[in-house]
N, C-alpha and C positions, 0 to 999 in steps of 0.2 A: 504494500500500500504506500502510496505517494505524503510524505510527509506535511506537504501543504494540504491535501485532502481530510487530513488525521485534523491537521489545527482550524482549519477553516470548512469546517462541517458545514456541506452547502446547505441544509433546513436548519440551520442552527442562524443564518443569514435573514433568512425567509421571514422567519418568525421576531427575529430582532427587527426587522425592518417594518415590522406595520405601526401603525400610527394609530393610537389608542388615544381617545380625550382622558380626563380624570373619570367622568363621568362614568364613561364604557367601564374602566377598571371598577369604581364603586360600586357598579352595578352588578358585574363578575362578584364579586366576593360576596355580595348582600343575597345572591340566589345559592351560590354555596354553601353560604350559612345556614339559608332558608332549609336547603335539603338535609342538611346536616339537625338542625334540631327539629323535623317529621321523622328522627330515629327513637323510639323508647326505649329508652338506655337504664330504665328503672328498677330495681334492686327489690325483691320482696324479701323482708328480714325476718328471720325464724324468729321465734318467740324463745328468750332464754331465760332460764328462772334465777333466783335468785341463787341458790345452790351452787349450778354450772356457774357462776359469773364469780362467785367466791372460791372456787375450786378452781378458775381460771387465774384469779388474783394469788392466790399462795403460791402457784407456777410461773409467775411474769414477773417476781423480785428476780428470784434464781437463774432467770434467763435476761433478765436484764445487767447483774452484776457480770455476765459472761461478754456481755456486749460493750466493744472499747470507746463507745460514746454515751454513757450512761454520766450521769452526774448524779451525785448525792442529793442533788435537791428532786432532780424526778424520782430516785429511788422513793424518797420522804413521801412524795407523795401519791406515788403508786401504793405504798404499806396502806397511807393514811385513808387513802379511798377503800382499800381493801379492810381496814379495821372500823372504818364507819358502817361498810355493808354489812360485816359479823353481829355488829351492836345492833344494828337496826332487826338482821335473822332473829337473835337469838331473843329482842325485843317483840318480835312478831308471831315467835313461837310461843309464848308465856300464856299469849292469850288466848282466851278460853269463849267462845260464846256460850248465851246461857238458853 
């Protein structure tokens, strides 16, 4: 292959050369967009209980101190989320309907 044919991509010319207003261009992107959000990209979330969420939290210290961008202040407060959820179970459990 011809080294000037390699650098000088004859559609690569083609396409540099049309003359587009701003307009044409705004309006390119604003239909792309358009197509782009008729996608449902929405996420149905399981239901998890309080249990799995606290049994999740006693697991995520011990994987986070593994992790070499962890700070002491997120550890603090991943514990602290995790010991307000226990308070709150073990709060929730007590009670009795009559």
């Amino acid at each position: 292959m011809d080294i000037d044919k390699l650098m000088n991509y004859p559609g690569e010319n083609e396409a540099c050369s049309e003359d587009r207003s701003l307009e044409d261009i705004v309006d390119t992107i604003i239909e792309n967009n358009a197509e782009d959000d008729n996608e449902d990209d929405t996420v149905s979330l399981e239901h998890v209980t309080r249990k799995e969420a606290l049994m999740t939290l006693n697991t995520l210290p011990n994987f986070m101190i593994q992790y070499k961008y962890t700070t002491p202040v997120l550890l603090d407060a991943i514990i602290k989320v995790r010991d307000e959820l226990q308070i709150d179970l073990n709060f929730k459990g007590k009670h009795t309907l009559y």
